[in-house]
DSSP file (Angstrom, degrees, kcal/mol; ACC not computed):
  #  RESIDUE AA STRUCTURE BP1 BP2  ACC     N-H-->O    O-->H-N    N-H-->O    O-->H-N    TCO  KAPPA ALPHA  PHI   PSI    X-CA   Y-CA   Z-CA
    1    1 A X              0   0    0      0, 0.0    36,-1.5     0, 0.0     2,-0.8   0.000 360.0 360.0 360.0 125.4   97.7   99.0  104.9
    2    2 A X  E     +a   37   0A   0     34,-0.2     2,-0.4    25,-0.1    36,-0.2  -0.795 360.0 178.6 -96.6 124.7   98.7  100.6  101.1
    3    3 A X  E     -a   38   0A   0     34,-2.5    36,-2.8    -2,-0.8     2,-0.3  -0.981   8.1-155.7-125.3 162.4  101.4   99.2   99.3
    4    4 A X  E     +a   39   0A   0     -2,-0.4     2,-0.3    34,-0.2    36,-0.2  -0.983  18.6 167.2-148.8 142.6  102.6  100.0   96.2
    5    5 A X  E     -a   40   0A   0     34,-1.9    36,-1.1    -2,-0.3     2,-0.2  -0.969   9.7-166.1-120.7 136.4  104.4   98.9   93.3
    6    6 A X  E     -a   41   0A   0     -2,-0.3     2,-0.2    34,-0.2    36,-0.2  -0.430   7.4-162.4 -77.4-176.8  105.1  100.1   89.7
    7    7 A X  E     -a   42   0A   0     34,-1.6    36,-1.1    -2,-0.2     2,-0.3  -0.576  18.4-166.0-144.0 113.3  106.5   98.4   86.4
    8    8 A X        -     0   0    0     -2,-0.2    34,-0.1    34,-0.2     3,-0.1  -0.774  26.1-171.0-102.4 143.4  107.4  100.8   84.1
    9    9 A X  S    S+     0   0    0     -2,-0.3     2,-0.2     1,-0.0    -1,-0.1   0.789  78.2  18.5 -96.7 -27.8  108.2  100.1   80.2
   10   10 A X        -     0   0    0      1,-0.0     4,-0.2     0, 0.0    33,-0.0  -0.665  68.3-117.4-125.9 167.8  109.6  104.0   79.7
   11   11 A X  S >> S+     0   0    0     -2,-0.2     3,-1.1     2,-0.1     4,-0.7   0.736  93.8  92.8 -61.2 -33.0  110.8  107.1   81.2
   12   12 A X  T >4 S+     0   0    0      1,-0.2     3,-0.6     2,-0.1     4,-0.2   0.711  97.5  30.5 -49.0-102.2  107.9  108.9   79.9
   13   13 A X  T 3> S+     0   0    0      1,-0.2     4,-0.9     2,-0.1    -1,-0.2   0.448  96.9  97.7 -66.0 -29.0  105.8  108.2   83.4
   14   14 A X  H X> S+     0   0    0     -3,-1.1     4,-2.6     1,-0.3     3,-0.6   0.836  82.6  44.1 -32.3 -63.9  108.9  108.2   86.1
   15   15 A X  H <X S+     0   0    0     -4,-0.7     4,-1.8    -3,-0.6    -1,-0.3   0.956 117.6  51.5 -61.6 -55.3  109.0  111.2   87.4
   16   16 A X  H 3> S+     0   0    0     -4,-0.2     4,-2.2     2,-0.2    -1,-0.3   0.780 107.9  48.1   7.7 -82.8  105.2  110.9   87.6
   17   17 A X  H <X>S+     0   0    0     -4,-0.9     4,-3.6    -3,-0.6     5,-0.7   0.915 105.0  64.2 -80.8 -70.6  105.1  107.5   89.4
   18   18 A X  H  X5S+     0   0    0     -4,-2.6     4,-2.2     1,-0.2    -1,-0.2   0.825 105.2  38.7 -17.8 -75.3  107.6  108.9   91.8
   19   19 A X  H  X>S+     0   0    0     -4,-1.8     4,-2.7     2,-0.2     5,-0.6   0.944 118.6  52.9 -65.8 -46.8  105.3  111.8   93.3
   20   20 A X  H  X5S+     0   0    0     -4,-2.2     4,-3.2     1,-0.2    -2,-0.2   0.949 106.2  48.3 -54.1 -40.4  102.2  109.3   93.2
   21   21 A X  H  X5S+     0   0    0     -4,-3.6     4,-4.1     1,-0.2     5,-0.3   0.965 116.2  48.2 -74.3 -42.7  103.9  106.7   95.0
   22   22 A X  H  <<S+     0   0    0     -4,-2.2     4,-0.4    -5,-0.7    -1,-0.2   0.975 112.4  43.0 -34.6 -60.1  104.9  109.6   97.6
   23   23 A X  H >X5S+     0   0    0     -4,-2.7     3,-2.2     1,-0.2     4,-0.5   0.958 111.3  63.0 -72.7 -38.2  101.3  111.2   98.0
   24   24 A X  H ><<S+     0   0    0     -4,-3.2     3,-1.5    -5,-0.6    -2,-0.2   0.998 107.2  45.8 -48.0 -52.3  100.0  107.0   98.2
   25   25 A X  T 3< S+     0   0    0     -4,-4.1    -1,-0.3     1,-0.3    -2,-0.2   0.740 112.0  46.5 -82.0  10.6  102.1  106.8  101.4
   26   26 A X  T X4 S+     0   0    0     -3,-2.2     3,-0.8    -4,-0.4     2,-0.3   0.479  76.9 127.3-112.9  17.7  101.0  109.7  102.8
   27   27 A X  T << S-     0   0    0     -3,-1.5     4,-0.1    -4,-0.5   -25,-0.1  -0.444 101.7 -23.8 -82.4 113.7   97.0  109.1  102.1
   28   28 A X  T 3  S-     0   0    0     -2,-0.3    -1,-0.4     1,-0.2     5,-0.0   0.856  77.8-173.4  46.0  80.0   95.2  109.6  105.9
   29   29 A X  S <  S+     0   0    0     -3,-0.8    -1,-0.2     1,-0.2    -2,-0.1   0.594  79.8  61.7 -73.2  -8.9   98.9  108.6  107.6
   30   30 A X  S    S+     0   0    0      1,-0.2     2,-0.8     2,-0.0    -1,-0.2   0.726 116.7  19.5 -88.8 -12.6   96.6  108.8  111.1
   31   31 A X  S    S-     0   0    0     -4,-0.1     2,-0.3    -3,-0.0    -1,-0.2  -0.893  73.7-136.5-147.4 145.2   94.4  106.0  110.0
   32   32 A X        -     0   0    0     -2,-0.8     2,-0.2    -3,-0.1    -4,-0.1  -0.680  36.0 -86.7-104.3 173.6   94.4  103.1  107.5
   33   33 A X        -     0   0    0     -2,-0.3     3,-0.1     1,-0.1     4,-0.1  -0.596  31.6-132.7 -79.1 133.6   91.7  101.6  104.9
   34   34 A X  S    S+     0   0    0      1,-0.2     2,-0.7    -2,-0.2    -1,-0.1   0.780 109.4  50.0 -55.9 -37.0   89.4   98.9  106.8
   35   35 A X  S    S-     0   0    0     63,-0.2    -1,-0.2    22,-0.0    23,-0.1  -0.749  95.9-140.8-129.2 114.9   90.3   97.1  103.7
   36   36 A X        -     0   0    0     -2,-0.7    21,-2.3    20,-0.2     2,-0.3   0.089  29.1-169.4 -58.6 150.9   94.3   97.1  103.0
   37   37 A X  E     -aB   2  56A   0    -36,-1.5   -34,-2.5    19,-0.2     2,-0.4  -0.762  27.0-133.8-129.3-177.7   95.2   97.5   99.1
   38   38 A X  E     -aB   3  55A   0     17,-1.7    17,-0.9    -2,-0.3     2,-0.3  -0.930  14.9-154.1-122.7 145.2   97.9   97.4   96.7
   39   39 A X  E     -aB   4  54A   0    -36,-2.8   -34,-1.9    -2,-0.4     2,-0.4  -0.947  13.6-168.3-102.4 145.4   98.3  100.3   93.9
   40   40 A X  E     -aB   5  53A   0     13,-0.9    13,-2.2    -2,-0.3     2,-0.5  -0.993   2.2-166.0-123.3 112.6  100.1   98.8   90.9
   41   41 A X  E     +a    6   0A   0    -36,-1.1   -34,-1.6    -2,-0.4     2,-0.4  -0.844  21.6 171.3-102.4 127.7  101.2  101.7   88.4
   42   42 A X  E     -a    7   0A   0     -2,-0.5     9,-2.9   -36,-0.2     2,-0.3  -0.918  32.3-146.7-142.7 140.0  102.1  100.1   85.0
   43   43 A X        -     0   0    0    -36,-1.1     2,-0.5    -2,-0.4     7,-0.1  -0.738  19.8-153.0 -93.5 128.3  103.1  101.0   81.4
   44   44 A X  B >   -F   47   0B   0      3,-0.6     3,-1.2     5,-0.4     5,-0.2  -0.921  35.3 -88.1-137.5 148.7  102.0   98.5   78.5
   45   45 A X  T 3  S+     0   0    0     -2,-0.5    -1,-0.0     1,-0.2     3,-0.0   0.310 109.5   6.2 -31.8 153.4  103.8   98.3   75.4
   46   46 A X  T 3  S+     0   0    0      1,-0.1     2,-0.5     2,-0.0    -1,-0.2   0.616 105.4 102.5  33.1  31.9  102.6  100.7   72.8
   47   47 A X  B <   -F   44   0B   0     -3,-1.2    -3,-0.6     2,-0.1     2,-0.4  -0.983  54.4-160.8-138.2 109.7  100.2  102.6   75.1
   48   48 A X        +     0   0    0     -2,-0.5     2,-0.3    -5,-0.1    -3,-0.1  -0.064  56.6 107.0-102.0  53.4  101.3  105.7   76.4
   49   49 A X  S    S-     0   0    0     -2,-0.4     2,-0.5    -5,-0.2    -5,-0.4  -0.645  70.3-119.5-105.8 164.9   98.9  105.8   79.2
   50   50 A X  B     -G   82   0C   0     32,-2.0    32,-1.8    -2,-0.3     2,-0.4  -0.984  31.3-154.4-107.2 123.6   99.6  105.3   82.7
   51   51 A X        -     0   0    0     -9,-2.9     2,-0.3    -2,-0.5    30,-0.2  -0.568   9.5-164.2 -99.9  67.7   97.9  102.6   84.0
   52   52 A X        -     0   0    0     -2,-0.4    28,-0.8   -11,-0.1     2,-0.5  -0.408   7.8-165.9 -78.2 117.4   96.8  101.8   87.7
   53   53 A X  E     -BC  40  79A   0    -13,-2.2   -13,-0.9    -2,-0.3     2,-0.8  -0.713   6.8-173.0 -89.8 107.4   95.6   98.6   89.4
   54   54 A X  E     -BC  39  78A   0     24,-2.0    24,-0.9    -2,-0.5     2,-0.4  -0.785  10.5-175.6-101.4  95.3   93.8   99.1   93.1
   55   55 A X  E     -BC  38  77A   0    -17,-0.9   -17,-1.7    -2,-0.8     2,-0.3  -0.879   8.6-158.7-119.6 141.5   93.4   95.7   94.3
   56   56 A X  E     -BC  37  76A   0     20,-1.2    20,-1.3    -2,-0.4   -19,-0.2  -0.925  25.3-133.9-133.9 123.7   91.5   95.5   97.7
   57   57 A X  S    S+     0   0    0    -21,-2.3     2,-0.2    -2,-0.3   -21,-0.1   0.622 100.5  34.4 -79.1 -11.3   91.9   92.4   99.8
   58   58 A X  S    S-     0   0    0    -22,-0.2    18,-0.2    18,-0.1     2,-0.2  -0.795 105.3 -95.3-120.9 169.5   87.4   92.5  100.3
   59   59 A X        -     0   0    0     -2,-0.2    44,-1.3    16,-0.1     2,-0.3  -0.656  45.7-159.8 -80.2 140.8   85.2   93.8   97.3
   60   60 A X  B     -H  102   0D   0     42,-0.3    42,-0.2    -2,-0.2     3,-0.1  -0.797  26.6 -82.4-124.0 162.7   84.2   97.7   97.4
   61   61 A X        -     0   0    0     40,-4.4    -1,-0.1    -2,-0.3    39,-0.1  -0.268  55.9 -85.8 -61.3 155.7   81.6   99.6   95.9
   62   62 A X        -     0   0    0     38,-0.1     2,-0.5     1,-0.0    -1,-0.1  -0.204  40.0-159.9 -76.3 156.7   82.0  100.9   92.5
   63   63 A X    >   -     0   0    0     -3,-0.1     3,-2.0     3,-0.1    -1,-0.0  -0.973  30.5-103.6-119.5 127.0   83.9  104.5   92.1
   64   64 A X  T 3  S+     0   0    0     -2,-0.5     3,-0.1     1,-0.3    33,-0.0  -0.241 106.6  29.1 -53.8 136.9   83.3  106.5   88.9
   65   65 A X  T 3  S+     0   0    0      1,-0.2     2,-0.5    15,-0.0    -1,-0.3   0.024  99.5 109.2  99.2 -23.1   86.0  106.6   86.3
   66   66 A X    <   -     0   0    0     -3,-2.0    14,-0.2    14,-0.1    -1,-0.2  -0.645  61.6-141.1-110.9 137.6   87.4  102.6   87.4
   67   67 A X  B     -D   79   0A   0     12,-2.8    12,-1.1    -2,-0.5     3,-0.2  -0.601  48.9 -46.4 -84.9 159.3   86.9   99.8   85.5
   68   68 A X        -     0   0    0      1,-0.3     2,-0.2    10,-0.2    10,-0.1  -0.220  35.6-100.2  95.7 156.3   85.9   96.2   88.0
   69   69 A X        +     0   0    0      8,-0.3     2,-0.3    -2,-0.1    -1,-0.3   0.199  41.8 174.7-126.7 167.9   86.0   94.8   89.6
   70   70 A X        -     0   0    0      7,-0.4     7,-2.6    -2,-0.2     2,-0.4  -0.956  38.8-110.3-135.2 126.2   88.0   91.3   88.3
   71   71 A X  B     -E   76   0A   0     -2,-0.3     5,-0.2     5,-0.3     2,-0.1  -0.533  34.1-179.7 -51.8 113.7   88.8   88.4   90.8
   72   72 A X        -     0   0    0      3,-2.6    -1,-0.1    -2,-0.4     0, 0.0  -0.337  39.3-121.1-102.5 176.0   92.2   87.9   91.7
   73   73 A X  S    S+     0   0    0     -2,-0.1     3,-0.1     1,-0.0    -1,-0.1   0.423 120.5  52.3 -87.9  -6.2   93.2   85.0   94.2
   74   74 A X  S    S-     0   0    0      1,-0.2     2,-0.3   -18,-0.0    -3,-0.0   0.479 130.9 -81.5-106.5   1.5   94.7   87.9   96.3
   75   75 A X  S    S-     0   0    0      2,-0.0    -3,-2.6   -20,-0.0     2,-0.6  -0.973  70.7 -24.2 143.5-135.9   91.3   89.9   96.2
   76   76 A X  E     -CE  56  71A   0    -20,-1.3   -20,-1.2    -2,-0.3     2,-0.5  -0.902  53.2-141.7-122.4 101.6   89.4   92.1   93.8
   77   77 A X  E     +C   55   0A   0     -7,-2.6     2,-0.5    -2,-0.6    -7,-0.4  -0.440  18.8 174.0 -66.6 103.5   90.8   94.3   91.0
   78   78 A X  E     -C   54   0A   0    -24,-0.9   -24,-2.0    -2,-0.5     2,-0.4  -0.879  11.2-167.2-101.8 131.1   90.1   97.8   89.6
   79   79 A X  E     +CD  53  67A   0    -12,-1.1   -12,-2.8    -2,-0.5     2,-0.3  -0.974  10.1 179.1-141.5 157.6   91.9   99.4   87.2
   80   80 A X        -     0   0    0    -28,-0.8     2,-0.3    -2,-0.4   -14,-0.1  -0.649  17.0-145.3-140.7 139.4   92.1  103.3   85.8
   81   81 A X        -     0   0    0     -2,-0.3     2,-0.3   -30,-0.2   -30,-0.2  -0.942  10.6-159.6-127.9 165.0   94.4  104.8   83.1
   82   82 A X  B     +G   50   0C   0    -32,-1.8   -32,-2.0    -2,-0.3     2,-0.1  -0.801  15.4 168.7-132.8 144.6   95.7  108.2   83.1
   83   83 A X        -     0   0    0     -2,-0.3     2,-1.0   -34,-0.2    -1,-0.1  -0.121  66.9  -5.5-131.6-116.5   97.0  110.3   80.2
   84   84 A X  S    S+     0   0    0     -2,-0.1     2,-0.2   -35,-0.0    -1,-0.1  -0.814  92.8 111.7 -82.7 110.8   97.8  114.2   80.5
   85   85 A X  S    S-     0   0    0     -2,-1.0     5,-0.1    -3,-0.1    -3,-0.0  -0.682  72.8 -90.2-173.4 127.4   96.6  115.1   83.7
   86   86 A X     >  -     0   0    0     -2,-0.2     4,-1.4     1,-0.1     5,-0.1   0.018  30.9-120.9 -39.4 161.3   98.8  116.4   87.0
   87   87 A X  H  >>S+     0   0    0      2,-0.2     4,-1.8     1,-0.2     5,-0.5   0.872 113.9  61.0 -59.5 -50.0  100.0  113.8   89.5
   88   88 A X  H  >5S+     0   0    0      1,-0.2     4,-3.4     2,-0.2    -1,-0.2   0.934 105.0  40.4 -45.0 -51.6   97.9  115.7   92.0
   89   89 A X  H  >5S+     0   0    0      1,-0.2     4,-1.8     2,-0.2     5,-0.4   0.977 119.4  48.1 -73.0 -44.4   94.6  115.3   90.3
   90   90 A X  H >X5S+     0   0    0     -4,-1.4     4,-3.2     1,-0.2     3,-1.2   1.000 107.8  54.5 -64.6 -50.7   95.4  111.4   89.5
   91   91 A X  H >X5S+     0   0    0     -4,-1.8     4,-3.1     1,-0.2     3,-0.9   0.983 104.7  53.7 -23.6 -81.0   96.6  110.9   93.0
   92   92 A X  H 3X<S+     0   0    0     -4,-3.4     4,-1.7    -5,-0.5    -1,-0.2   0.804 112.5  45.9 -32.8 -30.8   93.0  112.3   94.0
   93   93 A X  H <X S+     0   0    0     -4,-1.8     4,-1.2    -3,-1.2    -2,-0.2   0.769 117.9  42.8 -88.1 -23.6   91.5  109.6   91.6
   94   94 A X  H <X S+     0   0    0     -4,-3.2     4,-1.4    -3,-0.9    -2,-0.2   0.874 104.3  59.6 -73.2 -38.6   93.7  107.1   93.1
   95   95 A X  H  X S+     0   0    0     -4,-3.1     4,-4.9     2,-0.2    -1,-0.2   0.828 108.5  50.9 -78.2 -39.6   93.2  108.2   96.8
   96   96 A X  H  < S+     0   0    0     -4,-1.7     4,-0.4    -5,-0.4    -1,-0.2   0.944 106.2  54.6 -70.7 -20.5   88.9  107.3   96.2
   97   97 A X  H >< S+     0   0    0     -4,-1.2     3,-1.4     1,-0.2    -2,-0.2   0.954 112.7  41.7 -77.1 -34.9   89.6  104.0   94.9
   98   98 A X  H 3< S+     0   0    0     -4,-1.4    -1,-0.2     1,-0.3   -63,-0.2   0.775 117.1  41.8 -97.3   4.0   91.5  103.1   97.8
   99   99 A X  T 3< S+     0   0    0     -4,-4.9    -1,-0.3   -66,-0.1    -2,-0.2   0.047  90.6 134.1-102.8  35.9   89.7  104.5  100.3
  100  100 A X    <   -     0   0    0     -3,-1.4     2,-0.3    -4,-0.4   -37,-0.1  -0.158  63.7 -83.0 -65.8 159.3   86.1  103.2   98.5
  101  101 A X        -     0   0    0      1,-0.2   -40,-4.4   -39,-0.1    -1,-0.2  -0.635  37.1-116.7 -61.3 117.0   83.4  101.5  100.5
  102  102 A X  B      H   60   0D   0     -2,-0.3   -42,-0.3   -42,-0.2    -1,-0.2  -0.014 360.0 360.0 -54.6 167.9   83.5   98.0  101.3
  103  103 A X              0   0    0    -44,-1.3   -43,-0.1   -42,-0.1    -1,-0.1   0.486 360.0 360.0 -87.9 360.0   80.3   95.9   99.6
């Protein structure tokens, strides 16, 4: 199972966030990830990046481009930022971290 959440600090990303969280629920709709995740997309103060958290309830192999993993109590944490670049293509970056290979 994906879920997804944002916090956004601005407008700047919305419209953004919007189509990612879309193309996230539609990521392989015939089959889910052996190990369910969260996407978190999030703004932080005086950074006008987009920032995304994939945290995956068993540890997965690393994916190029993601920083992690960091140990959560709800599982293992990767995280990405984004700047000028389509939703589509970030989506694509989004779509390997959460379907990455368990360890």
């Amino acid at each position: 199972m994906i879920t997804t959440a944002h916090k956004l600090l601005t407008d700047e990303w919305t419209g953004d966030v919007r189509l990612l969280e879309t193309a996230i629920g539609r990521f392989d709709a015939s089959r889910s990830p052996a190990n369910d995740c969260r996407v978190v997309l999030f703004e932080l103060p005086r950074d006008r990046h987009l920032h995304v958290n994939v945290t995956h309830r068993h540890q997965t192999k690393s994916v190029r481009g993601w920083a992690g993993p960091g140990s959560l109590p709800e599982g293992f944490v990767n995280n990405r930022t984004f700047g000028a670049m389509q939703p589509s293509r970030i989506a694509g970056h989004i779509r390997k971290m959460v379907f990455a290979e368990s360890v």
